[in-house]
C-alpha positions in Angstrom: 0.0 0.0 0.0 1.4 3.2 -1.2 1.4 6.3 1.2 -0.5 8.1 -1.4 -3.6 5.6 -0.3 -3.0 5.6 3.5 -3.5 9.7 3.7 -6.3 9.5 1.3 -9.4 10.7 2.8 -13.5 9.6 2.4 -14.3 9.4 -1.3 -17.0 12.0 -1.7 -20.6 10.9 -2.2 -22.7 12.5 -5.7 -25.3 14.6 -4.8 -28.7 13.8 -4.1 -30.9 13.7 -6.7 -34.1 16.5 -6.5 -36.6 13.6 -6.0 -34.7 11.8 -3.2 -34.5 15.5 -1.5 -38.6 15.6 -2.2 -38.8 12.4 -1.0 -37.0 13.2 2.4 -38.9 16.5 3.1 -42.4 14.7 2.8 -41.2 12.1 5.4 -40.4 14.8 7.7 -43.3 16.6 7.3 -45.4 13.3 7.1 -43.5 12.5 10.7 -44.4 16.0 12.1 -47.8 15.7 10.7 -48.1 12.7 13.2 -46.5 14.0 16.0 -47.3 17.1 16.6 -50.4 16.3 18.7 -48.0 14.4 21.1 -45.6 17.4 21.3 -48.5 20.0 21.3 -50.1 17.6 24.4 -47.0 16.9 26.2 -46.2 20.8 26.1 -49.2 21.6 27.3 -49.3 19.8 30.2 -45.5 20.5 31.1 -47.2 24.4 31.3 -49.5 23.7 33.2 -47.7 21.6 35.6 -45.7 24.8 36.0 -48.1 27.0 36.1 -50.4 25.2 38.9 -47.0 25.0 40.9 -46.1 28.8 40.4 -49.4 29.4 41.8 -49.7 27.3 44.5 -46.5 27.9 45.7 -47.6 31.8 46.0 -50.3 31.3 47.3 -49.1 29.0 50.2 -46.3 31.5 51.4 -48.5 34.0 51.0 -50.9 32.9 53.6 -48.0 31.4 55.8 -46.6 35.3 55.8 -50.1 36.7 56.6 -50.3 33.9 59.4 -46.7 35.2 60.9 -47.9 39.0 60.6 -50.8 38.3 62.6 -49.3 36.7 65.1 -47.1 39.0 65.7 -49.5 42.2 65.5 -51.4 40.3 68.3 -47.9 39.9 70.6 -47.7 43.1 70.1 -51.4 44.4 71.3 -50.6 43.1 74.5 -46.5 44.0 75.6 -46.5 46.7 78.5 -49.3 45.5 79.3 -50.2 43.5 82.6 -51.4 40.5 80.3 -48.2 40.5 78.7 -46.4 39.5 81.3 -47.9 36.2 81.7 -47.3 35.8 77.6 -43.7 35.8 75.8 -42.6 39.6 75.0 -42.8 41.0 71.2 -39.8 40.4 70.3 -39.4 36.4 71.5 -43.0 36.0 69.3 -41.4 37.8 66.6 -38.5 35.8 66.5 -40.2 32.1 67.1 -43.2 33.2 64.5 -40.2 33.9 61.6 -38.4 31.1 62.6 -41.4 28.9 62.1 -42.7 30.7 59.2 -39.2 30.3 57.5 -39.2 26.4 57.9 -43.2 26.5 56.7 -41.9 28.3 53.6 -39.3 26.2 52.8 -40.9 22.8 53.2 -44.2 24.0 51.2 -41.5 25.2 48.3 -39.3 21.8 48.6 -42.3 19.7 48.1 -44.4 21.9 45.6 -41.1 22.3 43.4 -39.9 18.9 44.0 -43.7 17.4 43.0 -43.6 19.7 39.8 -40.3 18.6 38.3 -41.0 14.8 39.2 -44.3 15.2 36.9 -42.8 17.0 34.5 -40.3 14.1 34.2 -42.5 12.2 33.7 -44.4 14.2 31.2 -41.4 13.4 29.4 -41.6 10.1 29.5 -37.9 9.6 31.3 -37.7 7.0 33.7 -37.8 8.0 37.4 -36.9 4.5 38.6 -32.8 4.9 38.6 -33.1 8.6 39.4 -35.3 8.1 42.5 -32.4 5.4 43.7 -30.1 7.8 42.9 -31.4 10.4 44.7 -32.2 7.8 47.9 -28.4 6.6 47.9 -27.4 10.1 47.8 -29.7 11.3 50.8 -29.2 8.4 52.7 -24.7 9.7 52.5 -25.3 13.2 52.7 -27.9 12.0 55.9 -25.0 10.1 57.3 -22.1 12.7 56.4 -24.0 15.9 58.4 -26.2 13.9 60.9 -24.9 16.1 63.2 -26.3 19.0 61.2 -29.4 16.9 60.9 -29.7 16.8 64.6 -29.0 20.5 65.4 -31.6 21.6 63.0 -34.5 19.1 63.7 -34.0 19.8 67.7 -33.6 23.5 66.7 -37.3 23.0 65.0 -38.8 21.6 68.2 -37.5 23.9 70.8 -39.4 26.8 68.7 -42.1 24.7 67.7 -42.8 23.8 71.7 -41.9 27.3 72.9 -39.3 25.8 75.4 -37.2 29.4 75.6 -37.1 32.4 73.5 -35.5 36.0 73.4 -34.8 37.4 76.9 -35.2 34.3 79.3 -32.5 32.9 81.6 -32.1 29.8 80.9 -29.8 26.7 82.0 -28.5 24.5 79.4 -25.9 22.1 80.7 -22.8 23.2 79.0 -23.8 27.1 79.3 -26.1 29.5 81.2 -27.2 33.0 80.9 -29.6 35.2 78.7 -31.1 34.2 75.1 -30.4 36.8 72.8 -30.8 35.1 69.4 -33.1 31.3 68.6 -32.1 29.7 64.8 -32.8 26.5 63.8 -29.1 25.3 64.6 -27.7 27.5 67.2 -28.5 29.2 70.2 -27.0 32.7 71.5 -26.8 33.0 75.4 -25.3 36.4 77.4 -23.2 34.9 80.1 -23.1 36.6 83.4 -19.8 38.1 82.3 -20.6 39.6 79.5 -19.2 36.0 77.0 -22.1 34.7 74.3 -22.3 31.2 74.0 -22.6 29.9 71.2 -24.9 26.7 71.8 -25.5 23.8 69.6 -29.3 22.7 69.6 -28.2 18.9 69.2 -26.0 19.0 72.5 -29.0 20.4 74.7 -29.7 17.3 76.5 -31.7 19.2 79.3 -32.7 22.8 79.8 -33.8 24.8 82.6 -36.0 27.8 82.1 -35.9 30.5 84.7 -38.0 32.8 82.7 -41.4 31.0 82.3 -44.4 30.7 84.5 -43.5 32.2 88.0 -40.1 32.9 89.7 -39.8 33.3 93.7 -37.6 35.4 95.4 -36.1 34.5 98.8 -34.1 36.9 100.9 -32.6 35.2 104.4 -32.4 38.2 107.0 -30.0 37.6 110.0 -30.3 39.1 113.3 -28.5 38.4 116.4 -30.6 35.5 119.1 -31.2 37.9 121.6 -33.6 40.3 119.7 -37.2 39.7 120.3 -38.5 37.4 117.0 -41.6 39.0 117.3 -40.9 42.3 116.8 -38.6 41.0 113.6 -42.1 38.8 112.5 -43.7 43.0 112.9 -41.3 45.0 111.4 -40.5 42.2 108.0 -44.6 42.4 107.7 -45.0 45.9 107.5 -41.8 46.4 105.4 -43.9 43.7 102.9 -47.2 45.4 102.9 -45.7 48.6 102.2 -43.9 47.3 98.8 -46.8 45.5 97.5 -48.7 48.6 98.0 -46.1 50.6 95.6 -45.4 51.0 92.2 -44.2 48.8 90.3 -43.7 46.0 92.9 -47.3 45.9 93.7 -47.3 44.4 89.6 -43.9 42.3 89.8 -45.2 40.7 92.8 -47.9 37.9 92.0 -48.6 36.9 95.8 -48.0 38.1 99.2 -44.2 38.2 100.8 -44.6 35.7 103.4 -42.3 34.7 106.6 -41.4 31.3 106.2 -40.2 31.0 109.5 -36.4 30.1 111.2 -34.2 28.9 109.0 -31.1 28.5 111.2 -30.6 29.0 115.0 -26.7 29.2 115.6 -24.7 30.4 118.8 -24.6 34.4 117.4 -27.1 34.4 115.2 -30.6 33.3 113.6 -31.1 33.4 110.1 -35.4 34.4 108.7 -36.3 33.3 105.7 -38.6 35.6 104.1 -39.6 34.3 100.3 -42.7 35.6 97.8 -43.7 34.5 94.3 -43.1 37.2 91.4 -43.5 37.6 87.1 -41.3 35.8 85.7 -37.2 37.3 85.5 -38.2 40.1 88.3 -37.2 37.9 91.4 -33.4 39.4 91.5 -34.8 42.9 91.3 -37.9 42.2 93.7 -34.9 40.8 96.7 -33.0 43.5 96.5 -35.2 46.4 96.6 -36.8 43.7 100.0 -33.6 43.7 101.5 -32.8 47.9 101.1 -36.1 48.0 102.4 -35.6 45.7 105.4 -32.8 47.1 106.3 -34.0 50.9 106.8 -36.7 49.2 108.9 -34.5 47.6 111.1 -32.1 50.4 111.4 -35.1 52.7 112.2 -36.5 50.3 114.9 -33.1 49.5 116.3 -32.3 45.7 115.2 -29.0 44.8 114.5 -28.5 42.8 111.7 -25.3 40.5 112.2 -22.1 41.6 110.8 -22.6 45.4 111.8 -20.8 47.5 114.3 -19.7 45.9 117.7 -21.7 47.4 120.5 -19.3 50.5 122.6 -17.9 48.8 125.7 -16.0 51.2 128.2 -12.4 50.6 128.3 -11.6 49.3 131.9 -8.5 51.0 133.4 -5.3 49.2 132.8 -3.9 47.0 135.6 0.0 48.4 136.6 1.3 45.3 137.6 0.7 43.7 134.2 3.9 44.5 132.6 6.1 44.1 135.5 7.4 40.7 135.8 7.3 37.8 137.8 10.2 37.8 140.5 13.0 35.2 139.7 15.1 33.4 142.3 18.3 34.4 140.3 18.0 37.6 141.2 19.3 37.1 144.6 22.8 36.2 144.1 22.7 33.8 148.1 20.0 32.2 146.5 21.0 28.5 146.0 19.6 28.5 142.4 21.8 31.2 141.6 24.7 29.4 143.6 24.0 26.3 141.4 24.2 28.6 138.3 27.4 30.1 138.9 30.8 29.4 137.2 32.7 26.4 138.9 36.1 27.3 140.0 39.2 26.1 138.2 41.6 24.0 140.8 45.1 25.6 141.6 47.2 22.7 139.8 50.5 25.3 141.2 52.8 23.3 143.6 53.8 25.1 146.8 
């Protein structure tokens, strides 16, 4: 074989003849003749598939966002007032309605979009059978590969969805404690007592303690020395109590009256009261200290001494004269036979005479 014929290329075909061109044409057209039902059809309903989704889809976020402004108009009807105390403040609503109404939204639009393009598929005529594995093997990885994530978002969901803490409680949550200042669907912002924000996984909350929900109690021990007459304490403590739930704004932070429990410990110097009431939730700190300022004016006014103040002026007694002199000594007397033992033996005259 020469090289001529190896770098030959393709021997060119003649040309079509006018017929075979006519022939060819009519096919097609005969072929779109038939088919262009079918195409017409499945286009059709690939548009309307679309189009019912596009709609729906509106009109479900829609009414989830008119749901979430609604419930947070009627939060906010009721903050300052004395209703709203008993219900979560504005701002936790707002933040645990847009939480939820974010995960609403997204699940309507997963599973409206996620319905559409399945149908449309199979509009097509293309087999969901391998895709549908597929897209089960890959969930089940990606489920495996961020189960953590997994975890953190579906206890994230819960805790809003059961209103277990919001914006502004104290709360306890094993690994950290302080103020909530920010909910999401993974992670949870506390103020520590320092000033620190702790960043808090949902997933590692394995208990939680809310100090912010339902009723708090505040509980002041007053300690007084064991001589002082208890009843007059029991008088004075009752009065100081009546006259705060009588003022503003104690007389709303307080939800029962400040009651006397009674001893709490009896020690040599001193006897401790316990004095305790039930208040709105997050005002017990502020209710015991305002009851202690006031307990103490009361007790300084009716002369009770708390313990730890002043000692009590004693007069001095005279000092004694003989207390620095010091006790006599028998080696002061130089007869004495304890200063005869103590003296220097004599060295023996070795001279000869």
């Amino acid at each position: 074989m020469s090289l001529s014929a190896l770098w030959a290329g393709p021997v060119p075909q003649a040309p079509a003849t006018l017929g075979e061109a006519q022939e060819t044409a009519t096919n097609a057209a005969g072929w779109v003749e038939e088919n262009w039902s079918v195409w017409l059809s499945i286009g059709l309903r690939i548009l309307l598939i679309v189009v019912i989704a596009t709609i729906l889809r509106s009109v479900i976020r829609r009414a989830i966002t008119k749901l979430i402004t609604r419930m947070n108009r009627s939060a906010q009807a009721v903050e300052g007032t004395a209703l709203g105390g008993l219900l979560v403040n504005a701002e936790r609503r707002r933040q645990r309605s847009e939480a939820i109404g974010s995960v609403l939204r997204s699940v309507a639009s997963f599973v409206i979009v996620g319905t559409a393009a399945l149908m449309v598929l199979g509009a097509l005529d293309i087999n969901l059978g391998p895709l549908l594995a597929s897209a089960g093997v890959a969930g089940v990885a990606i489920g495996f590969g961020a189960r953590n994530l997994v975890t953190d978002f579906l206890s994230g969901v819960f805790m809003i969805l059961e209103d277990q803490y919001g914006v502004g409680d104290s709360v306890d949550a094993g690994v950290a404690s302080g103020e909530v200042i920010e909910v999401g669907l993974r992670v949870t912002k506390l103020r520590g007592d320092n000033g620190e924000i702790w960043y808090v996984r949902n997933g590692e909350v394995k208990r939680i303690g809310n100090l912010s929900q339902g009723w708090a109690t505040a509980g002041v021990d007053v300690q007084v020395r064991p001589s002082e007459d208890l009843e007059r304490v029991r008088a004075v403590i009752t009065e100081v109590a009546e006259g705060m739930a009588k003022d503003e704004p104690w007389n709303e932070r307080l939800w029962g009256p400040i009651e006397i429990l009674g001893l709490d410990a009896v020690l040599l110097d001193s006897v401790t009261i316990r004095v305790s009431a039930k208040t709105m939730p997050g005002k017990a700190l502020g209710v015991e200290r305002e009851l202690r300022w006031r307990i103490k004016l009361a007790f300084d006014a009716a002369g009770i001494r708390i313990v730890g103040g002043l000692p009590v002026a004693t007069e001095a007694a005279a000092p004694d004269p003989a207390a620095t002199v010091a006790a006599p000594s028998a080696l002061a007397s130089p007869t004495s036979p304890q200063s005869l033992a103590a003296s220097p033996i004599p060295q023996p005259n070795l001279a000869k005479p």
